[in-house]
Backbone as a printed PyTorch tensor [residue, N CA C, xyz], in Angstrom:
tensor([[[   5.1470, -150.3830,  130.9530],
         [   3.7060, -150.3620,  131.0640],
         [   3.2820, -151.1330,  132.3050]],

        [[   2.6040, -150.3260,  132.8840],
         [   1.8450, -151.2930,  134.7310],
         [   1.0110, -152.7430,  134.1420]],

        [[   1.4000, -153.4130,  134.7140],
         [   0.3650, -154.5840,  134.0770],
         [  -0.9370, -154.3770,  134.3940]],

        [[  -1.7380, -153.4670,  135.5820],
         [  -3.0020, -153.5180,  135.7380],
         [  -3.6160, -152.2610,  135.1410]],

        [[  -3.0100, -151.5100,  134.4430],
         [  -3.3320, -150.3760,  133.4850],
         [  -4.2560, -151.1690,  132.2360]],

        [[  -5.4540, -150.4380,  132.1670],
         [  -6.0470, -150.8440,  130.9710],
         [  -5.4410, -151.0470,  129.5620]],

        [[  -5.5210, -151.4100,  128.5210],
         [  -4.9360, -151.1860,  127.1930],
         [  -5.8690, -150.2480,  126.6090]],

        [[  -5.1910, -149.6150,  126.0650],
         [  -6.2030, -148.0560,  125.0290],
         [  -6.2880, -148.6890,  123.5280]],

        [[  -7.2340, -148.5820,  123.1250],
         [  -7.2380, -149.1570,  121.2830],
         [  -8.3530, -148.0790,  120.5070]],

        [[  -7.2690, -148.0550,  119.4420],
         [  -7.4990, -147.0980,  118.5030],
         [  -8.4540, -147.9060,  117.7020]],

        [[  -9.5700, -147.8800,  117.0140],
         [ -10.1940, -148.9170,  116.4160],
         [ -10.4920, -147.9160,  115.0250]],

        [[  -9.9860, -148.1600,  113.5070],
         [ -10.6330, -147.5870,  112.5270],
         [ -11.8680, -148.1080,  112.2020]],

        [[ -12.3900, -147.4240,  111.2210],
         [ -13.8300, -148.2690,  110.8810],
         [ -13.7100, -148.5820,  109.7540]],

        [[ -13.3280, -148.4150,  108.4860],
         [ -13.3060, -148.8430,  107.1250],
         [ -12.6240, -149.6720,  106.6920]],

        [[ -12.8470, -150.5550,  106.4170],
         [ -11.7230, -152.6750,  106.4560],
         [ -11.3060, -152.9150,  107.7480]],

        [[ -12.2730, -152.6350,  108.6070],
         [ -11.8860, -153.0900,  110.0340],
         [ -12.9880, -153.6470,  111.2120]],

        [[ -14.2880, -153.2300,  110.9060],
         [ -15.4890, -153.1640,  111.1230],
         [ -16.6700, -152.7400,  110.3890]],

        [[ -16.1880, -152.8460,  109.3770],
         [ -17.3080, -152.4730,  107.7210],
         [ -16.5530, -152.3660,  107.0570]],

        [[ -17.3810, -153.4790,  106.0450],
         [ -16.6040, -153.1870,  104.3750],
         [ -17.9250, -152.9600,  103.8320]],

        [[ -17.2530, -151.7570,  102.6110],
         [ -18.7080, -150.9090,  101.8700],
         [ -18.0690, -151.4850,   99.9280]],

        [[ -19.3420, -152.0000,   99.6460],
         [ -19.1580, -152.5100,   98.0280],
         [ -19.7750, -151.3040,   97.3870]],

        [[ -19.7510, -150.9460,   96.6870],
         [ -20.4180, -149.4660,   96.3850],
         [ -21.6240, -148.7310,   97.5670]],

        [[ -22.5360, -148.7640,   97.9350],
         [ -23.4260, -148.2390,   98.3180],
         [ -23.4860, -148.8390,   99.7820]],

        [[ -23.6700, -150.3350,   98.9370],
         [ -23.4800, -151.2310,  100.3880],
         [ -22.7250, -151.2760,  101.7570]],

        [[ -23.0490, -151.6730,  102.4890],
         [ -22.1610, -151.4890,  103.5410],
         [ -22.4440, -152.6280,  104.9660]],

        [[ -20.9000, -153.6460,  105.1090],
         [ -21.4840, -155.1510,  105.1250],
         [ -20.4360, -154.8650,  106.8070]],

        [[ -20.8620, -155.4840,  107.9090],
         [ -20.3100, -155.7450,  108.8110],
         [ -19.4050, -156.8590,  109.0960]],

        [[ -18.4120, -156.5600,  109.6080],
         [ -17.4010, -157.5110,  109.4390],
         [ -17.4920, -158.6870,  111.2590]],

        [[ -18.4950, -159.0450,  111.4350],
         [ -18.8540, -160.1900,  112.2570],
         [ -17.5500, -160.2860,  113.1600]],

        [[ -16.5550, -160.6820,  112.7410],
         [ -15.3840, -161.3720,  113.5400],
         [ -14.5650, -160.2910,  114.1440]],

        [[ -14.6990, -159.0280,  113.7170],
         [ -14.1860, -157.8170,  114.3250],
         [ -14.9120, -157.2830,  115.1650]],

        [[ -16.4590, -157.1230,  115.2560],
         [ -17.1430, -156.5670,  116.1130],
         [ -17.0110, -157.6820,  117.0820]],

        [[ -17.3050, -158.6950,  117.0830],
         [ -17.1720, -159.3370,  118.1390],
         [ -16.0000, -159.3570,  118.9160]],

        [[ -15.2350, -159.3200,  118.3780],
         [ -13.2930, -159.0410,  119.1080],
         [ -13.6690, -158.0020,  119.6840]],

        [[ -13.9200, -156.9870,  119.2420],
         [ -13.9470, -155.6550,  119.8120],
         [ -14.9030, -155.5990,  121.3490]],

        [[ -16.1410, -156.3490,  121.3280],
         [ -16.9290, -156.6430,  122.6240],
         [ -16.5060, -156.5200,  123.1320]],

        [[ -15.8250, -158.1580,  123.3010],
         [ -15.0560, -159.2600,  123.9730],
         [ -13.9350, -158.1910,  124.3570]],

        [[ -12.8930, -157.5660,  123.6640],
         [ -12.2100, -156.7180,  124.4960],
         [ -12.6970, -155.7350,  125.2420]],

        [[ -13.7170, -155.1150,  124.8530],
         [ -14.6160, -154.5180,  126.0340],
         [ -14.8640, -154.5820,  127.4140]],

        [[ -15.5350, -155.8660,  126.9450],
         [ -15.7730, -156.9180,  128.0230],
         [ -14.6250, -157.2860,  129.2610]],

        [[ -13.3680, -157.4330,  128.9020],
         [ -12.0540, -157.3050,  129.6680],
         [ -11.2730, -156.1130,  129.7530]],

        [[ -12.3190, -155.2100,  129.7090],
         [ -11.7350, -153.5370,  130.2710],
         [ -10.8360, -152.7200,  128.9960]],

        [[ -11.0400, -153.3290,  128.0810],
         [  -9.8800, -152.1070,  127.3940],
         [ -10.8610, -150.9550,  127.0270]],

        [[  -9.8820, -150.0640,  126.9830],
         [ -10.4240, -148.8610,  126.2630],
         [ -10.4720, -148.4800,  125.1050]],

        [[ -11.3240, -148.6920,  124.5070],
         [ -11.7190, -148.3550,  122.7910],
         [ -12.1180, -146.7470,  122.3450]],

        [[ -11.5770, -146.3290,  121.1940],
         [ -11.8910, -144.7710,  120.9710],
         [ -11.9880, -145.5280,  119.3430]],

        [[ -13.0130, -144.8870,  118.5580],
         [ -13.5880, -145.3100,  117.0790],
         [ -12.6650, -143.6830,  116.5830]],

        [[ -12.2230, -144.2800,  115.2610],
         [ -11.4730, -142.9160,  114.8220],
         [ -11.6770, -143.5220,  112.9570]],

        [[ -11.5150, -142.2910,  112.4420],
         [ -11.7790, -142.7380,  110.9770],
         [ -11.2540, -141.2150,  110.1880]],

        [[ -10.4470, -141.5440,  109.0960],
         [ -10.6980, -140.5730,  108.1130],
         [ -11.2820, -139.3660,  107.6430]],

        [[ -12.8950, -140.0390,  107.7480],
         [ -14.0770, -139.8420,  107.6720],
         [ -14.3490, -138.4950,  108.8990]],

        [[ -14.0680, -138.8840,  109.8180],
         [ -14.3170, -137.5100,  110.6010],
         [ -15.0760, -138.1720,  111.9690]],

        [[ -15.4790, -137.7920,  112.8630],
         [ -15.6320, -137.5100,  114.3430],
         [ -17.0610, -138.5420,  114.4690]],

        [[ -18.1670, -137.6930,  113.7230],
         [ -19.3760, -138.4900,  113.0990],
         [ -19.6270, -139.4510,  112.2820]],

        [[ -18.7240, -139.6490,  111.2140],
         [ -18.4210, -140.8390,  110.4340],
         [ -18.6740, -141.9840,  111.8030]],

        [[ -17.3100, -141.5970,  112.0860],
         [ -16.6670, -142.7440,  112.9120],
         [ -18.0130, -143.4070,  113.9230]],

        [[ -19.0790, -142.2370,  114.7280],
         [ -19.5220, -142.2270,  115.7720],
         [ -20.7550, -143.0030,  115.0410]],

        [[ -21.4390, -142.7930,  114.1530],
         [ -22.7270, -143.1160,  113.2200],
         [ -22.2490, -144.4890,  112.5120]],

        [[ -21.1430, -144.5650,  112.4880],
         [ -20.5970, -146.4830,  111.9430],
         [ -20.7140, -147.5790,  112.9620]],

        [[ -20.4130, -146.5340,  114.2520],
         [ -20.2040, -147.8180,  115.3840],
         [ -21.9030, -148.0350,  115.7180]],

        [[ -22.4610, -146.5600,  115.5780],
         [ -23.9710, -146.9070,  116.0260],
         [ -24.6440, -147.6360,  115.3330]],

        [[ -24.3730, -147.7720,  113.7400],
         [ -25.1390, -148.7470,  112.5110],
         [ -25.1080, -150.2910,  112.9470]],

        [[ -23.8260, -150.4910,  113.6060],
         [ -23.5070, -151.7970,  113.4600],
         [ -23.9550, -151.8330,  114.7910]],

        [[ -24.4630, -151.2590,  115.8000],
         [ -24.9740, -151.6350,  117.3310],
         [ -23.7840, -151.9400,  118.5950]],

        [[ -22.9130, -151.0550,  118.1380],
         [ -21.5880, -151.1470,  119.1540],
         [ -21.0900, -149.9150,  119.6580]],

        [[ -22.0640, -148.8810,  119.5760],
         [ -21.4400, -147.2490,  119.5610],
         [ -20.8670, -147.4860,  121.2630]],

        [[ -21.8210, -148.0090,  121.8340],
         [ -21.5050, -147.8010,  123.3690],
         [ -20.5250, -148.4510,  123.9710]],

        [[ -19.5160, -149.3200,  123.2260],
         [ -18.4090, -150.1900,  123.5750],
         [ -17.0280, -148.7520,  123.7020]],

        [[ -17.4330, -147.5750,  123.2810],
         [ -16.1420, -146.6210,  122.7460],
         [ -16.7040, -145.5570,  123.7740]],

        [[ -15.1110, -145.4170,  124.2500],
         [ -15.4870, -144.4390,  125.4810],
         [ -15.4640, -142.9250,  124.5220]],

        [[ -14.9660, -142.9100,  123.0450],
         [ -15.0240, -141.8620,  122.3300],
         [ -15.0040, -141.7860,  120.9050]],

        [[ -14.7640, -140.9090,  120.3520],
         [ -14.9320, -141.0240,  118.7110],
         [ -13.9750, -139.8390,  118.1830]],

        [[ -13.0910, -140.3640,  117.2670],
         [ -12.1560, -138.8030,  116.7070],
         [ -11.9900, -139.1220,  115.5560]],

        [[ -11.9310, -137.9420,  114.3580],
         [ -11.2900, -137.9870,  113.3200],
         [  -9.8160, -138.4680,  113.0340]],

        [[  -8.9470, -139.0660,  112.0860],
         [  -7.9130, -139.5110,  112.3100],
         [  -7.0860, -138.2170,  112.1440]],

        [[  -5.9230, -137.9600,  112.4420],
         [  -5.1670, -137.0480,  112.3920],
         [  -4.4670, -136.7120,  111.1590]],

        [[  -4.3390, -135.4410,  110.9210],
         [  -3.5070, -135.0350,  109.6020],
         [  -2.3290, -134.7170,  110.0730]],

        [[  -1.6650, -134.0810,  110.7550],
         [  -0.3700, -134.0120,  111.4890],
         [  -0.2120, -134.6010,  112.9150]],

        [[   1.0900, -135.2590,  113.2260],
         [   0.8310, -135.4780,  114.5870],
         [   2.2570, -134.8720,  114.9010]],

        [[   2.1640, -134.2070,  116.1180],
         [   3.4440, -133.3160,  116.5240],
         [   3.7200, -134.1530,  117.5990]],

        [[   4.5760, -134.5750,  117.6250],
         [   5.3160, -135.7910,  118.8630],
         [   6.7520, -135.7440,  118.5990]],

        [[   7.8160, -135.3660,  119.6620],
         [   9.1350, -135.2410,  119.5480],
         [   9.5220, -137.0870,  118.9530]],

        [[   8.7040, -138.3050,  119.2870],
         [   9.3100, -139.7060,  118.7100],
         [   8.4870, -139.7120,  117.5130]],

        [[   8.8720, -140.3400,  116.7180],
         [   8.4640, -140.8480,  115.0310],
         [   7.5280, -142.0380,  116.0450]],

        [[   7.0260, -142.3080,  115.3380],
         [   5.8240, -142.8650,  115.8550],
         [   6.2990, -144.7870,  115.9120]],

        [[   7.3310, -144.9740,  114.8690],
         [   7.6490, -146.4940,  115.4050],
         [   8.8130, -146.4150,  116.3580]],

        [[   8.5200, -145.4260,  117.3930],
         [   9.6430, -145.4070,  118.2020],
         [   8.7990, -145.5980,  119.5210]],

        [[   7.3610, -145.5390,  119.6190],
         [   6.8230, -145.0080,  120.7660],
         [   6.9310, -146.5560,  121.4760]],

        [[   6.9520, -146.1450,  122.7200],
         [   6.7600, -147.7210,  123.6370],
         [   5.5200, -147.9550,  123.6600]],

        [[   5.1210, -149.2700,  124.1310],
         [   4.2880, -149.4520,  124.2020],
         [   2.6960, -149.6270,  123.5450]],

        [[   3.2930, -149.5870,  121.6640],
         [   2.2410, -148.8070,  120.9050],
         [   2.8220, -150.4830,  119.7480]],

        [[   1.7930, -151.4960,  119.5080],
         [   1.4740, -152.1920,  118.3260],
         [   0.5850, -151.8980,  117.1750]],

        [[   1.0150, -152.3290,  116.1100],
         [  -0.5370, -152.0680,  115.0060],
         [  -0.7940, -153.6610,  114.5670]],

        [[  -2.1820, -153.7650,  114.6620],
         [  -2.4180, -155.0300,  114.5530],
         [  -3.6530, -155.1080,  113.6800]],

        [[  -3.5420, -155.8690,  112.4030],
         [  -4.6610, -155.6790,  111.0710],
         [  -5.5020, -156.3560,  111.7910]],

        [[  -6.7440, -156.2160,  111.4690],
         [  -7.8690, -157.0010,  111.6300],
         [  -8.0120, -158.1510,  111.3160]],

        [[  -7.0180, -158.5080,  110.1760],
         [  -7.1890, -160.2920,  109.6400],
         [  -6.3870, -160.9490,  110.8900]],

        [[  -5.8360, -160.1120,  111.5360],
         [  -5.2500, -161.1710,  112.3340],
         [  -5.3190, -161.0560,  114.1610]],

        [[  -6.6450, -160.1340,  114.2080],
         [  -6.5010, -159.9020,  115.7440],
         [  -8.0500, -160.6420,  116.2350]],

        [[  -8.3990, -161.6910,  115.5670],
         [  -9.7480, -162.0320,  115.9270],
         [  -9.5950, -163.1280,  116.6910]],

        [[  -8.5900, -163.8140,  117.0570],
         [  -8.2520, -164.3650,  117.9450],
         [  -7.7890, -164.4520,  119.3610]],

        [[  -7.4750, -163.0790,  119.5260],
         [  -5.9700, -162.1890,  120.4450],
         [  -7.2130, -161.9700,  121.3660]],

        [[  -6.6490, -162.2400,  122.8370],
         [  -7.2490, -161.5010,  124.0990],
         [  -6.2790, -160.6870,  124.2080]],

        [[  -6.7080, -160.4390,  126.0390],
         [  -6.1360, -158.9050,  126.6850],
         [  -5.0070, -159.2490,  126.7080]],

        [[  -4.3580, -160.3620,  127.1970],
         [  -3.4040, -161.0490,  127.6270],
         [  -2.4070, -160.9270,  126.6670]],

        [[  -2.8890, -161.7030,  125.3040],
         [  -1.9180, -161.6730,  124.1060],
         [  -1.6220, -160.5450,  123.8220]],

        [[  -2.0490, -159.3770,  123.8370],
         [  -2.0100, -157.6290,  123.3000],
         [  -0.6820, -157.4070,  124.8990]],

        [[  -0.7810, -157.8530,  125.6450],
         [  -0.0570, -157.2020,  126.8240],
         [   1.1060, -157.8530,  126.7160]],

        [[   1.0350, -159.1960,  126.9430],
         [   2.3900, -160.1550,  126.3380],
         [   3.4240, -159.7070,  125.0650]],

        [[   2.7190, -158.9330,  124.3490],
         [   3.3030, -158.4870,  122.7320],
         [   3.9650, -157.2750,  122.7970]],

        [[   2.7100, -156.4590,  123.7070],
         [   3.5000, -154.8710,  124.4740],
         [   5.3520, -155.4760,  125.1110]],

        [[   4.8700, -156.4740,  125.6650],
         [   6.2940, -156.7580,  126.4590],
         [   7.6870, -157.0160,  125.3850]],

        [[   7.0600, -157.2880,  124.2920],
         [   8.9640, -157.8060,  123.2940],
         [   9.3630, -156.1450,  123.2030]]])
């Protein structure tokens, strides 16, 4: 990976940037703000969800962050890729309980093990 290449991030929306108690539906503070803040230092964010294309696009707009995502996709039901997917370089998954700390730096440093 070039070190001056942006980082691309997949961002879900459901236990990641909203948690919904029945009806309700509560913003998760310490994730949207991570998410800025990586903004803010150039990464590239795409909102993707389950939910579908609009889900995804109408969650980021509720919470006042639609414009941080250069896009919006449904999550995938098949993915056709000759590597299994914990084979790909360059590719971490990182829960939300634990990336509210992490800059650009730490995500690029981690790419490197």
């Amino acid at each position: 990976m070039n070190s001056t290449s942006p980082l691309i991030f997949f961002v879900d929306v459901d236990d990641t940037f909203v948690r919904s108690y029945g009806s309700k539906r509560i913003p998760i503070p310490a994730t949207i703000e991570h998410l800025k803040n990586l903004n803010t230092q150039g990464a590239i964010l795409y909102c993707w969800s389950s939910g579908g294309t609009e889900y995804a696009r109408n969650s980021a707009a509720e919470f006042g962050i639609e414009s941080i995502f250069t896009g919006f996709l449904p999550k995938p039901n098949v993915m056709i890729d000759d590597l299994h997917i914990n084979e790909w370089r360059n590719l971490i998954q990182v829960h939300p309980n634990s990336c509210v700390s992490k800059t650009m730096n730490d995500y690029k440093e981690e790419l490197k093990k």
